[in-house]
N, C-alpha and C positions, 0 to 999 in steps of 0.2 A: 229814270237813268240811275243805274248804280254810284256812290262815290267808289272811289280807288284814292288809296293811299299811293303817294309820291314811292317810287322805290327806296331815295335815300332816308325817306323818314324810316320806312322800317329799318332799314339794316342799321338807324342812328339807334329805336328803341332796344334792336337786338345786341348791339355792344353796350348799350347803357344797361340793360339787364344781367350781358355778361358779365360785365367790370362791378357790379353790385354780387353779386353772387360768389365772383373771387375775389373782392375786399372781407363778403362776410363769411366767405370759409378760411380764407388767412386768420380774421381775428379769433375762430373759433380754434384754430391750430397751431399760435403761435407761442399759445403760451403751454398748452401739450407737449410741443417741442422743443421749447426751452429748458420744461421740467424734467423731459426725459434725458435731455442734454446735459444739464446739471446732478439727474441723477447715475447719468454714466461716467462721471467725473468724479463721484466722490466714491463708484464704487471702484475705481481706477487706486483713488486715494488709501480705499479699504485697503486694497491688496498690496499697493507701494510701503505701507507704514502701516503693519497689519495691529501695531502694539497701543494705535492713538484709539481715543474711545472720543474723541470733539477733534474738529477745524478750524483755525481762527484765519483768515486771509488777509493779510496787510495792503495797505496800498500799494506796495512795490507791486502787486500778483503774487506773491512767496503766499506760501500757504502753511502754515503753522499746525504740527499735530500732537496733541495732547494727551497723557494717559488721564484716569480719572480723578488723580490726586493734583492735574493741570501740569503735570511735569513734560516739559518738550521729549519726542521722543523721536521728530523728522520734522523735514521740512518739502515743501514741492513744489516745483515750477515747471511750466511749460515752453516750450521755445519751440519756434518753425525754421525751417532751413529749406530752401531750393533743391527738392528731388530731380529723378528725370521724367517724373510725370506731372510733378508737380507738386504743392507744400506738403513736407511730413512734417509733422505735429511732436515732437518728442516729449513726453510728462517725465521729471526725472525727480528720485524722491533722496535725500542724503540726510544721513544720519549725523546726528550731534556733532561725532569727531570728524566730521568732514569727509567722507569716503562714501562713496556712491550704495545708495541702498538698494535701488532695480530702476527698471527704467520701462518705458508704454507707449511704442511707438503708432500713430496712425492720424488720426483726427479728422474732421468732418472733409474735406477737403482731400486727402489721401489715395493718389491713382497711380500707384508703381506697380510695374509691368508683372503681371500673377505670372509666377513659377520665378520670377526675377529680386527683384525690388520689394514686389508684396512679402516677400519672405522676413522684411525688416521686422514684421508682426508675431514673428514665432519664436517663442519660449527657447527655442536652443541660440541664437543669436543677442535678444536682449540679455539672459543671465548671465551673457561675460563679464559685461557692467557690473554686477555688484563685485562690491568691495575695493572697489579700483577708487584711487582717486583723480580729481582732474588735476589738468587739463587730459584727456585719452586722445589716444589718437590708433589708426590703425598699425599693423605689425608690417605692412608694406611704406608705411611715414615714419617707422620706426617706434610705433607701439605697441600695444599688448590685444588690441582686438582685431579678431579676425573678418575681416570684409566678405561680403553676402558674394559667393561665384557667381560674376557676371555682370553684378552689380554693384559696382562700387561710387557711380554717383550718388545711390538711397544710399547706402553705408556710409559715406562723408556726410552727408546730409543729416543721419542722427548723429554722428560725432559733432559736428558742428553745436545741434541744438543741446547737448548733453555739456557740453561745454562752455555755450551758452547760459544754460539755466543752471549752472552750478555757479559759474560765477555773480549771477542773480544771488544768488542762495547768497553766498558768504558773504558778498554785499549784509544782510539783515543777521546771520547767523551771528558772525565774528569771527569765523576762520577764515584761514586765505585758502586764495586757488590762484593760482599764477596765469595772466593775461594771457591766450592764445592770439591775441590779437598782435598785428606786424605793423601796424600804421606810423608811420613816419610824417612829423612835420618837417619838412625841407626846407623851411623860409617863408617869405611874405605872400599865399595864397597857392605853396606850392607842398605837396604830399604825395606823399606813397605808402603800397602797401601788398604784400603777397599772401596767393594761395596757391592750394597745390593745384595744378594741372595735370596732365594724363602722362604725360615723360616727364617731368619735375613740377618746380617751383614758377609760378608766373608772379611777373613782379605789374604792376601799372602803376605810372605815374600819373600824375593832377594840377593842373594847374584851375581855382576855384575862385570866381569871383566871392564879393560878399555875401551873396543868396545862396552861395553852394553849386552855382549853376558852374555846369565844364569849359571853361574856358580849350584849353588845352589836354591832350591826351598822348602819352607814349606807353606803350605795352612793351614789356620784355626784354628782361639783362645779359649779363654773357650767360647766365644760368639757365635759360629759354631754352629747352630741346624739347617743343612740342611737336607730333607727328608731322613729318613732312607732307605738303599736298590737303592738308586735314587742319589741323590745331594751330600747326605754322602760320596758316592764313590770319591768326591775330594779329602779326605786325601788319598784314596789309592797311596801307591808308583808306581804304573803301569800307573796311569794320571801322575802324576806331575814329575814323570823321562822324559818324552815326550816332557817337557819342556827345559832341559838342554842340553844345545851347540845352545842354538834358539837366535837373536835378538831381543831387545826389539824395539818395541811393538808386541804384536803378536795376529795375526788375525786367524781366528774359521778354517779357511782353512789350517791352517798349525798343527793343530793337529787332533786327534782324538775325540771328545766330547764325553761326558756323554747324554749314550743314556736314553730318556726319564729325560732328565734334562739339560734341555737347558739354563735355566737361573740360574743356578750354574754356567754355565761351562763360560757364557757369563759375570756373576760376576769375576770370575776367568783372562778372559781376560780385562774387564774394570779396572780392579785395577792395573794388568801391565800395561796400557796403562797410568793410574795415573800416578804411577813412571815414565814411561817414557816421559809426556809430564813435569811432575814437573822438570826432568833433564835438558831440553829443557827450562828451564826458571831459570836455574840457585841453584836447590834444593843441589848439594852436595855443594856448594861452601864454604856454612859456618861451623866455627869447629862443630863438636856434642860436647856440655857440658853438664853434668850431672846439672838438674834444679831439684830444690823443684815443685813438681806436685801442687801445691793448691798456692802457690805464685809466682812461676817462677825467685825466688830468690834462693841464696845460701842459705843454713842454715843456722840457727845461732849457732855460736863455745858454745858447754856448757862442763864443766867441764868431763874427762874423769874417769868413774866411775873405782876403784881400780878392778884391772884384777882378775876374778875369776875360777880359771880350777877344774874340778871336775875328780875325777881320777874313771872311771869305770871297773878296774882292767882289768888283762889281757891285758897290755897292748892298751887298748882302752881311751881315753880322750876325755874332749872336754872343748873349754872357745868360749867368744863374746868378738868381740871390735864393734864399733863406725863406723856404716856404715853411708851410705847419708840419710835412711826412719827410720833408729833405728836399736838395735843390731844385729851384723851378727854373728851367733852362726855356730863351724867351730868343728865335728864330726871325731878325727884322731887316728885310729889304727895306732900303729908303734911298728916294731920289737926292738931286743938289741941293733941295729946298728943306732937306731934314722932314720931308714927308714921309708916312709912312706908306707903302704901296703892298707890301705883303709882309704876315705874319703865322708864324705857328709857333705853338705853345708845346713846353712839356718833351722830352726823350727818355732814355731807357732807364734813367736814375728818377721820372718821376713818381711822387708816393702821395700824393695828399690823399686824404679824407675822401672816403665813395659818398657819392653823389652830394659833396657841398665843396669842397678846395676841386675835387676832380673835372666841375664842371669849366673848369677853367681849360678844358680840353674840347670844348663844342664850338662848332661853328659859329652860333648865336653872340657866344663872349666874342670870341678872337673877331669876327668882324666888325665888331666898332671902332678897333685901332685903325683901319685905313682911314686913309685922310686926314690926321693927325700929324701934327709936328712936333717933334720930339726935341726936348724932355718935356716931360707931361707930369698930372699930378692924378690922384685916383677920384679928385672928384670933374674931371675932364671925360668918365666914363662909369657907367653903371657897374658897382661891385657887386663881387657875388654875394650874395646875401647867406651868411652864416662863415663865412671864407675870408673874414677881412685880410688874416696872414697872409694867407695865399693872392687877394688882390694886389697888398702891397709887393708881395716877392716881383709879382710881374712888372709893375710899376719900375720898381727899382731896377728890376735887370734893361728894362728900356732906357733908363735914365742911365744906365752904367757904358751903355752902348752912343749915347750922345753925348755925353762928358768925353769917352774916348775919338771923336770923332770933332772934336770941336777943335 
């Protein structure tokens, strides 16, 4: 009687043979690959800073080029940015004085659309770059480079990484390149930051635990005119709940996108990723103070105008004190028991401060005064954080409303 082998023995030898066979043609290829990889990188180098004859590469990744008397004559970085097929690679090389020397768009990973995107690769497109300094941006955001026809999520996406890697660059150089970044700290775990979108500017807000994880999310200011039916669908609650419980930074792979709106959704992600690199460099560390918008000073103390409350019977009042941009006029129903039963904040003379004294205009704030008896003091109610001015104006014009009424 013949033996026979078990079926799954074999099929166990035959993957155990296979997975030997692709372990040992990986390790016979990997370092082939590596090599060809590095030496496509330096001949990248050749051609970005044709004048260096050595490389030295710092830890930053800046990459140092030398003529043969060791004199600096460039410098290079690489930076990746979200295409619409996927990561472009942009190597950008800048000279001494700070001004873009060429630029080398593609990298291993690189799939924009041929006749579209892939066009980022052609010598008429990158040579606008030289001589420009950052930050660049396109001639439709109000820059000097011209966007690929058709394509203009690859085209932001090498502006992005050119602007990127130059600020890399001045970091080790010693010249400056002025921040492209929008990231706003707003307070105790709370930020923002915009990019452009396909009809304008997309703004999103953040609210971050201490892991960075997303607490809260709002997308989109009065500035918001993305495509109706399309891009608009960013304010829907159904995108931006998909957000929360996420890590920041967050990549196109970990949500859902706005179908047929890719450079919404890609605006949407580059502005988290704002916040998250501006945190990465130190953005919460300083207090938020409430500033004068047009001089970045405190205001100046002027005399407090005599307290006015208008009684609109039934029960309903209203007076203004002395906020940070001008009067904050304070709208209070209250019953016999000096409770408060309805309030609104703010009319045609209010001015405070966008998004720190102005929050004093949300639903969130103004509902903690119900139920409340008046006069009250501001620690009876969570202030705005960055807005003390502005907490107190409210405070007081309540308190101006129950001294009258007493």
């Amino acid at each position: 009687m013949k033996n026979k082998f078990p079926a799954w023995l074999v099929l166990t030898v035959i993957c155990v043979v296979a997975a030997a066979l692709l372990a040992g043609t990986n390790l016979m290829t990997k370092d082939v690959i590596a090599e060809n990889a590095n030496r496509e990188k330096y001949a990248t180098l050749g051609k970005l800073i044709p004048d260096a004859d050595s490389f030295e590469e710092l830890e930053s990744g800046v990459i140092v080029g030398k003529d043969k008397d060791g004199n600096t004559v460039g410098y290079s970085k690489a930076a990746t940015a979200q295409g619409f097929g996927g990561e472009v690679e942009t190597t950008v090389a800048a000279r001494p004085d700070g001004t873009i020397g060429g630029i080398s768009v593609g990298g291993s990973n690189f799939a924009e659309t041929a006749g579209l995107g892939a066009r980022a690769k052609e010598p008429e497109f990158q040579e606008q770059f030289a001589g420009k300094s950052a930050p660049v941006a396109l001639t439709k955001d109000g820059g000097e480079i011209d966007a690929l026809s058709g394509a203009t999520i690859t085209s932001r996406a090498v502006i992005k990484g050119v602007n990127q890697a130059m600020e890399e660059i001045a970091a080790e150089a010693g010249f400056t390149v002025e921040s492209t970044s929008t990231a706003e700290h707003l307070g105790e775990g709370k930020y923002a930051a915009t990019a452009q979108g396909f009809g304008g500017p997309v703004k999103v807000f953040l609210t971050l635990d201490d892991g960075r994880v997303i607490q809260e999310i709002s997308i989109g200011d009065n500035q918001f005119a993305e495509t109706e039916y399309l891009g608009e669908r960013a304010l829907e609650p159904a995108f931006q709940q998909q957000f929360i419980g996420k890590t920041i930074p967050v990549t196109i792979d970990e949500i859902d996108a706005l179908s047929g709106a890719t450079v919404t959704t890609n605006a949407v992600l580059e502005a988290i990723s704002m916040i998250s690199d501006g945190l990465d460099k130190g953005l919460a560390d300083a207090p938020i103070v409430e500033k004068n918008k047009e001089t970045e000073e405190a205001p100046k103390q002027e005399e407090e105008p005599a307290a006015e409350v208008v009684d609109q019977g039934n029960g309903k009042y209203n007076s203004a004190a002395k906020g940070f941009g001008g009067p904050v006029r304070v709208f209070l129903t209250v019953d016999e028991n000096r409770t408060i039963t309805e309030i609104s904040i703010g009319d045609n003379d209010f001015a405070e401060t966008e998004y720190l004294g102005e929050r004093a205009l949300e639903p969130s704030f103004q509902q903690q005064f119900i139920g409340k008896t008046i006069p009250m003091t501001i620690d009876d109610i969570d202030a705005l954080t960055g807005a003390t001015v502005t907490t107190q104006a409210v405070i007081t014009a309540i308190n101006q409303i129950a001294e009258f009424i007493r």
